[in-house]
FITORVEX-726834 format. One record per residue (C-alpha): residue in one letter; x, y, z. Coordinates in steps of 0.25 Angstrom, whole numbers. Each point is the difference from the previous one (the first is absolute). Layout:
N
<resn=A&c1=X&c2=Y&c3=Z> $
...
END
This chain:
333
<resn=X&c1=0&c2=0&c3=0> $
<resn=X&c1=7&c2=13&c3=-6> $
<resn=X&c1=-2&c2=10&c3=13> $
<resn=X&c1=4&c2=14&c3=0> $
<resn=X&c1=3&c2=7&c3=14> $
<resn=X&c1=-3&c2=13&c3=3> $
<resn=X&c1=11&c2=1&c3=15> $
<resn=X&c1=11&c2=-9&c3=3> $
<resn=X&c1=0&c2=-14&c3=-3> $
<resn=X&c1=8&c2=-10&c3=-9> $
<resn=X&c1=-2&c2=-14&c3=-5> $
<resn=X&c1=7&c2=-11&c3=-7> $
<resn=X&c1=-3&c2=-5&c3=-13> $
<resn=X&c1=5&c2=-15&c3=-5> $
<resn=X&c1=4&c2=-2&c3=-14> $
<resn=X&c1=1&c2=-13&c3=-7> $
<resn=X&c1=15&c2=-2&c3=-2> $
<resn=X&c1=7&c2=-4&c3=-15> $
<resn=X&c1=8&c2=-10&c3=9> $
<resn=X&c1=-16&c2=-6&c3=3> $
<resn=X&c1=-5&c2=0&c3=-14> $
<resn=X&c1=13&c2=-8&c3=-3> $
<resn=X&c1=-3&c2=-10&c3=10> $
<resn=X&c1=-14&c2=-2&c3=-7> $
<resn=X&c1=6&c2=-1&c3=-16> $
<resn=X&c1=10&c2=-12&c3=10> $
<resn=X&c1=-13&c2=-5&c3=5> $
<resn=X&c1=-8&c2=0&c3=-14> $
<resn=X&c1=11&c2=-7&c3=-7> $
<resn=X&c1=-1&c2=-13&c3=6> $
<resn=X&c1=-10&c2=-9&c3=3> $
<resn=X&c1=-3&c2=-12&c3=12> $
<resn=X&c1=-10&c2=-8&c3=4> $
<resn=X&c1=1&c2=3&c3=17> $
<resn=X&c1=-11&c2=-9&c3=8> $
<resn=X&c1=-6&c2=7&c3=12> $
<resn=X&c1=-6&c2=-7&c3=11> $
<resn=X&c1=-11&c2=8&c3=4> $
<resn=X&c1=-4&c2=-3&c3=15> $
<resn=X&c1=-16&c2=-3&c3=6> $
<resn=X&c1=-4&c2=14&c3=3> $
<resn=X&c1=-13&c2=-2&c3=12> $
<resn=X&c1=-11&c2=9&c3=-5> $
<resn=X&c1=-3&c2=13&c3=6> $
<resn=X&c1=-11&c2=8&c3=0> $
<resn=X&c1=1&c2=17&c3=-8> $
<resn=X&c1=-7&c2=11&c3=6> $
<resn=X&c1=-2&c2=15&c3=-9> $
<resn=X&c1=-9&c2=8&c3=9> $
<resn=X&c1=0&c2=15&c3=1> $
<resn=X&c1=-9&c2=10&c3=7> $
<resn=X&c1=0&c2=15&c3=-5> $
<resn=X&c1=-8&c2=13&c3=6> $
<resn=X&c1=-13&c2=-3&c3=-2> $
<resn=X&c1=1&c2=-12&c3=-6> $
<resn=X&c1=-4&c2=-13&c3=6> $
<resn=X&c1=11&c2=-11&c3=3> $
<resn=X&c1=3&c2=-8&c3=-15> $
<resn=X&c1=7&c2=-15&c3=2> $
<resn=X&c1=2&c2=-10&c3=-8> $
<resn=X&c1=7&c2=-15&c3=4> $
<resn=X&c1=7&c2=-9&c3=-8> $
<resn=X&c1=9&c2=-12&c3=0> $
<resn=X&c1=15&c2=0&c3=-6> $
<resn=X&c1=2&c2=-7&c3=-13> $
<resn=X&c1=13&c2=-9&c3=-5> $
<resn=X&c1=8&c2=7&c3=-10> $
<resn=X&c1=-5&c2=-11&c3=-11> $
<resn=X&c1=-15&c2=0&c3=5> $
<resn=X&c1=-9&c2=4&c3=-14> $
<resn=X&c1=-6&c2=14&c3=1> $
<resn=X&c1=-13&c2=-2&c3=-10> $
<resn=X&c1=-15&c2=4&c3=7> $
<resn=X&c1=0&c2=-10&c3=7> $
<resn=X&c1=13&c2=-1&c3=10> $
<resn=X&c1=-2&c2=16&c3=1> $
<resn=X&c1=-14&c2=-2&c3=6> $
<resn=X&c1=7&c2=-11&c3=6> $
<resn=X&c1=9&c2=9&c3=9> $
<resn=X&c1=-11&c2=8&c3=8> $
<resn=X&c1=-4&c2=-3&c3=13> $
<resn=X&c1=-16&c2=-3&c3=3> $
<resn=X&c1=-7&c2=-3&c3=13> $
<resn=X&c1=11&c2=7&c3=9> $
<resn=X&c1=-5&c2=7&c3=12> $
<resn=X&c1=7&c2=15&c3=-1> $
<resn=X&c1=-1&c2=12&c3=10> $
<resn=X&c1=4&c2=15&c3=2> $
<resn=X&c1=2&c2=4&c3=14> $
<resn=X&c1=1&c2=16&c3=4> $
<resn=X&c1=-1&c2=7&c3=13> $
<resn=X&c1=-8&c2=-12&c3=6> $
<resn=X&c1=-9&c2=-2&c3=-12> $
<resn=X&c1=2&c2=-13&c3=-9> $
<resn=X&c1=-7&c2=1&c3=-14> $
<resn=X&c1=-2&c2=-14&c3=-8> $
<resn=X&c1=4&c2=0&c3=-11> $
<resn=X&c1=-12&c2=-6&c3=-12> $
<resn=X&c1=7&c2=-9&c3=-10> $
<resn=X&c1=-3&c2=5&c3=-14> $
<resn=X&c1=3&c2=-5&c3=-12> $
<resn=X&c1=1&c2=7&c3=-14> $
<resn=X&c1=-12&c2=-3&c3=-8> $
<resn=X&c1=-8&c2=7&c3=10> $
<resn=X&c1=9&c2=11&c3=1> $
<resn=X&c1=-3&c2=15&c3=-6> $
<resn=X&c1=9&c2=4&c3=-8> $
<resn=X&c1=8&c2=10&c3=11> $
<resn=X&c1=5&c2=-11&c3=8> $
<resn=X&c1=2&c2=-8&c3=-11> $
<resn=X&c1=9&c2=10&c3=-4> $
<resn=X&c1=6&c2=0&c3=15> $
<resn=X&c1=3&c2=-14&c3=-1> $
<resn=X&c1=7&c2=-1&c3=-16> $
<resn=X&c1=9&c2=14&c3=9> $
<resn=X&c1=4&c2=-12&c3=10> $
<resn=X&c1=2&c2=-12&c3=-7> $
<resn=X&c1=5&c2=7&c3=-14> $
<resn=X&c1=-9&c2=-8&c3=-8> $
<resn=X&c1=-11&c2=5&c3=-10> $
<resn=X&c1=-14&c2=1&c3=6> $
<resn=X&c1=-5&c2=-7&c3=-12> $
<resn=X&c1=9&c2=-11&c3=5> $
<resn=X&c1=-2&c2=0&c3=14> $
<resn=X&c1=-18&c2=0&c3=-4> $
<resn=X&c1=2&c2=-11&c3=-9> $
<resn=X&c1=9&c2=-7&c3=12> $
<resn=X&c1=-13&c2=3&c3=9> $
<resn=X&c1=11&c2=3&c3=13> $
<resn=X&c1=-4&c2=4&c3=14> $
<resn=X&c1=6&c2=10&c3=7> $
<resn=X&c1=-4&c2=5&c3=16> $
<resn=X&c1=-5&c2=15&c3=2> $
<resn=X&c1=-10&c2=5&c3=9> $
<resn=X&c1=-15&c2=4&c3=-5> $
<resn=X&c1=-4&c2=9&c3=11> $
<resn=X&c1=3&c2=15&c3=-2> $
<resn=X&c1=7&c2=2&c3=13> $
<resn=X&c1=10&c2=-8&c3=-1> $
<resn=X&c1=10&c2=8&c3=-8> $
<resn=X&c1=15&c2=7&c3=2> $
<resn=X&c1=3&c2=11&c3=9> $
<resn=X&c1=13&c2=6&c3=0> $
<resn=X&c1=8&c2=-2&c3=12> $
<resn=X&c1=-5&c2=-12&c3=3> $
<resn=X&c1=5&c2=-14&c3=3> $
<resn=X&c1=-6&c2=-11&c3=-7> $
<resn=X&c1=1&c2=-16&c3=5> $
<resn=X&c1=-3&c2=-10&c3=-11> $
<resn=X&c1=-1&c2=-14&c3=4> $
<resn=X&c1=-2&c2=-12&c3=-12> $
<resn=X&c1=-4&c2=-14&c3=6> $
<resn=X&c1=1&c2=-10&c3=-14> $
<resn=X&c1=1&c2=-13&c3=-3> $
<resn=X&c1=7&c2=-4&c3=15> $
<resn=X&c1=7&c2=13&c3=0> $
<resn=X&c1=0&c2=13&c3=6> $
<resn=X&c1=6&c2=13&c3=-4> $
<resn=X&c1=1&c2=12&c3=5> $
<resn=X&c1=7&c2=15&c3=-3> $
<resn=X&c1=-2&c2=15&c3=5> $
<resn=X&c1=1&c2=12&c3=-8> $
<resn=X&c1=-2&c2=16&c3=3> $
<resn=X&c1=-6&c2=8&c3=-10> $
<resn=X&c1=8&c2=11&c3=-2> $
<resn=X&c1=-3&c2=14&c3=-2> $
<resn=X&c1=0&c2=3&c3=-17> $
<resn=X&c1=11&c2=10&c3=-3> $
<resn=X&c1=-6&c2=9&c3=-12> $
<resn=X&c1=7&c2=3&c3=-14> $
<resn=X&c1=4&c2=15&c3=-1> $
<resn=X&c1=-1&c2=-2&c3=-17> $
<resn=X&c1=-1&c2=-10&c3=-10> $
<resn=X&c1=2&c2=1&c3=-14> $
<resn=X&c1=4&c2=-7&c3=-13> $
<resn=X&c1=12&c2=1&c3=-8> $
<resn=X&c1=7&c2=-5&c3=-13> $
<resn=X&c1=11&c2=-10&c3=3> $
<resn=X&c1=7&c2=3&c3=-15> $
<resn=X&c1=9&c2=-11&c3=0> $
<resn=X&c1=-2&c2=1&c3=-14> $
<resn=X&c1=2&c2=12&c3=-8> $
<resn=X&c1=-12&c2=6&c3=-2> $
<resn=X&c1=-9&c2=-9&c3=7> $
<resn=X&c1=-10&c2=9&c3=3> $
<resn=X&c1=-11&c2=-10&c3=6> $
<resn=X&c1=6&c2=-8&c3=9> $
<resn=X&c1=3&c2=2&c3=17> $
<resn=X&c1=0&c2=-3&c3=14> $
<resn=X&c1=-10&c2=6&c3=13> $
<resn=X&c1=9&c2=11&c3=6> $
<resn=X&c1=-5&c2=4&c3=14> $
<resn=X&c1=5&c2=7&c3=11> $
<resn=X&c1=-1&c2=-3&c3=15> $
<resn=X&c1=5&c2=7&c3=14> $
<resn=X&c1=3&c2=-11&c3=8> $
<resn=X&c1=-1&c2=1&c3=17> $
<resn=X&c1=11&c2=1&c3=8> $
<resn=X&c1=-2&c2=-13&c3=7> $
<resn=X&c1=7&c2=-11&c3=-5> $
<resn=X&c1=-6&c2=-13&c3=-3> $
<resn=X&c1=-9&c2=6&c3=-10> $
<resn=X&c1=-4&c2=-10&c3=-11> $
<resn=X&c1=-6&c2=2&c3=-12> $
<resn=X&c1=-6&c2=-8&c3=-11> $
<resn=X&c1=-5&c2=5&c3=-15> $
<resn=X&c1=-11&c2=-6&c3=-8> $
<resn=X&c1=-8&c2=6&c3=-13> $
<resn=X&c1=-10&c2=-2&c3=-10> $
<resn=X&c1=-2&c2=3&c3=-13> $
<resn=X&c1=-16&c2=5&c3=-1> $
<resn=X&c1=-2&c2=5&c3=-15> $
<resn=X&c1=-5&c2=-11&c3=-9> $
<resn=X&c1=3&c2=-9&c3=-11> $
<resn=X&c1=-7&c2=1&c3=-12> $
<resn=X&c1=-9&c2=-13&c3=1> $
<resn=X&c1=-4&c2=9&c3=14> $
<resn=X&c1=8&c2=-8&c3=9> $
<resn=X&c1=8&c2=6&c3=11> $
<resn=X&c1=17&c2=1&c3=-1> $
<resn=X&c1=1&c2=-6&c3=11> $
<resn=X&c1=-12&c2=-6&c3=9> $
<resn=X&c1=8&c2=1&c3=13> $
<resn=X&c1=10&c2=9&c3=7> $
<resn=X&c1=15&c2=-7&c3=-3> $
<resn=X&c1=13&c2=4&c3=9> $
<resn=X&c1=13&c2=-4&c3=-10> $
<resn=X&c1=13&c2=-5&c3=6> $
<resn=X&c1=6&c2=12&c3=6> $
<resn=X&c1=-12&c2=5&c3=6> $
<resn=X&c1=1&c2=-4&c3=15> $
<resn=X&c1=12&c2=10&c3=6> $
<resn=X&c1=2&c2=6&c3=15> $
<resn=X&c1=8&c2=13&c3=5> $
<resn=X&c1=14&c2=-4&c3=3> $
<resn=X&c1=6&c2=8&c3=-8> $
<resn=X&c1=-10&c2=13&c3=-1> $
<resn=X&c1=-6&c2=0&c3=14> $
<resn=X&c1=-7&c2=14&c3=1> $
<resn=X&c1=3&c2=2&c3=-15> $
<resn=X&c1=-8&c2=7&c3=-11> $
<resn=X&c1=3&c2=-8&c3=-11> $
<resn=X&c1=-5&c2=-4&c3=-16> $
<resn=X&c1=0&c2=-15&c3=-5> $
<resn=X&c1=-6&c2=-5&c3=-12> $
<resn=X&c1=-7&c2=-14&c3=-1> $
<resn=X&c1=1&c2=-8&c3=-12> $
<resn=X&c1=-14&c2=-7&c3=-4> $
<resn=X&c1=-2&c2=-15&c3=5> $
<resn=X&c1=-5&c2=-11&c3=-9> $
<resn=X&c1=-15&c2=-7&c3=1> $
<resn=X&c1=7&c2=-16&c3=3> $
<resn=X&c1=-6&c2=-9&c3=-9> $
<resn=X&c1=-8&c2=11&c3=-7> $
<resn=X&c1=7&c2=-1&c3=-15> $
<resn=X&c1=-2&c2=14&c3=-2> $
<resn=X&c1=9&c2=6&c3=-12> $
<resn=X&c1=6&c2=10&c3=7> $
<resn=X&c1=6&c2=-8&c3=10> $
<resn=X&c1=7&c2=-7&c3=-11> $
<resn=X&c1=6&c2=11&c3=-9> $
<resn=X&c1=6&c2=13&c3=1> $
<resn=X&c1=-8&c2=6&c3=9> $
<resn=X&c1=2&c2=-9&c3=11> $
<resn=X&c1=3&c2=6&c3=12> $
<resn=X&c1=-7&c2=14&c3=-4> $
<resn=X&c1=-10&c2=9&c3=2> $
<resn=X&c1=-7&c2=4&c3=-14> $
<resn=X&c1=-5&c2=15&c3=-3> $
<resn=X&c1=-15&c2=-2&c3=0> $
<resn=X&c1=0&c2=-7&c3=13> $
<resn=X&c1=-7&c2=2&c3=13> $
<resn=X&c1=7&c2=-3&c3=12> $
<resn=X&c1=-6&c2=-4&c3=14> $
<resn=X&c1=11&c2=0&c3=10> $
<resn=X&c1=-2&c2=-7&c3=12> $
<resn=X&c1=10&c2=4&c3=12> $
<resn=X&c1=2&c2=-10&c3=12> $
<resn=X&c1=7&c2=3&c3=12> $
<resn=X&c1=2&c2=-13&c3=7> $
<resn=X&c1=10&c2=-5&c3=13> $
<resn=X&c1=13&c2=-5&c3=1> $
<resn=X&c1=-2&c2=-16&c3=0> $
<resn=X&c1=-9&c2=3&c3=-12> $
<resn=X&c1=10&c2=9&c3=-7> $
<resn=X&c1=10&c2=-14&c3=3> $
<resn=X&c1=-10&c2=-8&c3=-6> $
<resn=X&c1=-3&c2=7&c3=-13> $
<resn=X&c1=16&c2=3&c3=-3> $
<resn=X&c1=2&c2=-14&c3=3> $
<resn=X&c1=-10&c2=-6&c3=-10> $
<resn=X&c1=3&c2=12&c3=-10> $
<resn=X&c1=14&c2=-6&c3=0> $
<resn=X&c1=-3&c2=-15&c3=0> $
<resn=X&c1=-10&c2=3&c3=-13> $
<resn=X&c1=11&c2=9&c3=-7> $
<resn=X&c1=12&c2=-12&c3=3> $
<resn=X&c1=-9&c2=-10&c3=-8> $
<resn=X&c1=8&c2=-5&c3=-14> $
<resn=X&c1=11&c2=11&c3=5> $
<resn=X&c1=13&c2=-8&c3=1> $
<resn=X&c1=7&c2=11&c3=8> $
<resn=X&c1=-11&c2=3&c3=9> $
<resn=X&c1=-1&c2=-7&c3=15> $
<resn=X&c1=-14&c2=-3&c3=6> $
<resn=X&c1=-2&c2=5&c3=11> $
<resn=X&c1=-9&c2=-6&c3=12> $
<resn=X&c1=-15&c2=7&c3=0> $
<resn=X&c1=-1&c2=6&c3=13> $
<resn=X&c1=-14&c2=-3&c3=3> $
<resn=X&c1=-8&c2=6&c3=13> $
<resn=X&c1=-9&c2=-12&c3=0> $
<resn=X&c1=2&c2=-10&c3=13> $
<resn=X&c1=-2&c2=-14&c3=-6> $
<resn=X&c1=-1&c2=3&c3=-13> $
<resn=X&c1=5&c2=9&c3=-13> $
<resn=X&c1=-5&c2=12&c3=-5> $
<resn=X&c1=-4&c2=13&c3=4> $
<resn=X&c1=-11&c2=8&c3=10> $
<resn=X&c1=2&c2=15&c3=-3> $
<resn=X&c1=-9&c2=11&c3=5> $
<resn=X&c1=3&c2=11&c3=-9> $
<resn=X&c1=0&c2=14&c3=-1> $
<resn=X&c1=-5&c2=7&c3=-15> $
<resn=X&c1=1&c2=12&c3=-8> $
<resn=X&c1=-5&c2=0&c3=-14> $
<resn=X&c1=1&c2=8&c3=-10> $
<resn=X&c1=-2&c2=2&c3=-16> $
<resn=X&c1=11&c2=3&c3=-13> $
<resn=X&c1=-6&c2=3&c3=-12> $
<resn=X&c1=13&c2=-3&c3=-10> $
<resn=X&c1=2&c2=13&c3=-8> $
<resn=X&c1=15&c2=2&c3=-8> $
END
């Protein structure tokens, strides 16, 4: 993420070395067959849940897959958790949680859901999914409160706790031509502007969503998309003003042309930008790198996983109450 500071603040920037690109022409001119033995891995159960202001709490439960299991319809419906018994506990108060599942959903927390899981909401209809929110009116986020999820599933029980943070506003936002080439004049990134308090610890997590439509009247993009990059703390502009630009995040599974061409990455001029801003925590921030930098090291060579730092207590996954700013770009050169 490109950032420019307005104050004093430096950051270090890693290059891709000659020395590496050599090693990989090394690595591409021989071939041989390695065997791997791949050890019995025990099954464990996946939370994504969130709770935003106003908003009531959104979880959905699945069960970790081998690397070779198939990933038609069938295993993807395959992988969500029905019949579990799943509460929100707040100053005293615990909500159950009604278990929903997608043909019966409108099309707003549809949307909420293909935001969670990455997946099309056509997908996750067709896949009829059930996913955990609360149906009464009350129960919804309030900022500065903390919120206890507890998940008992299939002989298991999970539990995580999660603050929702107050949202730190944007001062500006604003589109720009990225003119890597010369005279591309319709191609850019989301700029925007933020202030960020002078209390460290601050996290901070990007999302946006394409809301002009396709000429058959479709959407861009049904859901709002955070691209890798888009999860970043203050440690290095802790009480900073600062501008950043966001690339665009693809649609996974979508087949959408412009995810597969030269526009990939990039805003368009034409476009309508909803920008959806999250504050989040600390352990939340530490989960969101760490998967950011697990799904970036796939089919790199010189990339090293890294261990996904969940804050789920016997499980995986993520409860993340969240604070939200959004706001609109209307892509102009």
């Amino acid at each position: 993420m490109p950032i420019k500071i307005h104050g004093t603040a430096s950051r270090k920037m890693k290059a891709l070395t000659l020395a590496a690109f050599s090693v990989a022409m090394l690595f591409s001119a021989c071939e041989k067959d390695i065997e791997v033995d791949l050890p019995d891995v025990p099954e464990q159960l996946v939370v994504e849940g969130n709770i935003e202001p106003g908003k009531p709490p959104f979880v959905i439960l699945t069960r970790t897959q081998s690397f070779f299991a198939p990933t038609d319809l069938n295993s993807i419906a395959g992988m969500f958790v029905s019949g579990a018994t799943v509460t929100v506990s707040v100053d005293g108060d615990t909500w159950t949680l009604d278990q929903v599942c997608s043909n019966l959903l409108d099309s707003t927390t549809l949307a909420l859901a293909a935001e969670a899981t990455g997946l099309n909401p056509d997908l996750l209809a067709a896949a009829n999914i059930c996913i955990y929110t609360s149906l009464d009116p009350a129960h919804v986020g309030i900022t500065g409160k903390t919120y206890r999820l507890n998940i008992s599933a299939e002989g298991k029980s999970l539990s995580a706790v999660s603050t929702l943070p107050n949202a730190v506003p944007l001062d500006s936002v604003w589109f720009k031509l990225a003119q890597i080439n010369p005279g591309d004049d319709t191609l850019g990134f989301a700029w925007a502007r933020i202030s960020d308090p002078d209390t460290m610890g601050n996290g901070y997590r990007w999302a946006a969503q394409r809301i002009n439509h396709r000429p058959n009247g479709e959407m861009k993009d049904p859901y709002y998309i955070t691209p890798l990059g888009g999860t970043n703390d203050d440690k290095y502009i802790n009480g900073l003003t600062f501008d950043f630009n966001m690339i665009r995040g693809a649609q996974f599974f979508a087949g959408n042309e412009e995810d597969n061409n030269a526009e990939q990455g990039f805003f368009k001029v034409g476009d309508t930008i909803a920008v959806k801003a999250m504050s989040i925590g600390r352990r939340e921030y530490e989960f969101y790198k760490t998967y950011e930098a697990n799904v970036g090291a796939l089919g790199d060579l010189f990339s090293t996983p890294a261990n996904v730092e969940s804050n789920i207590t016997g499980g995986l996954g993520i409860w993340c109450a969240r604070g939200v700013y959004l706001d609109t770009i209307i892509c102009v050169p």
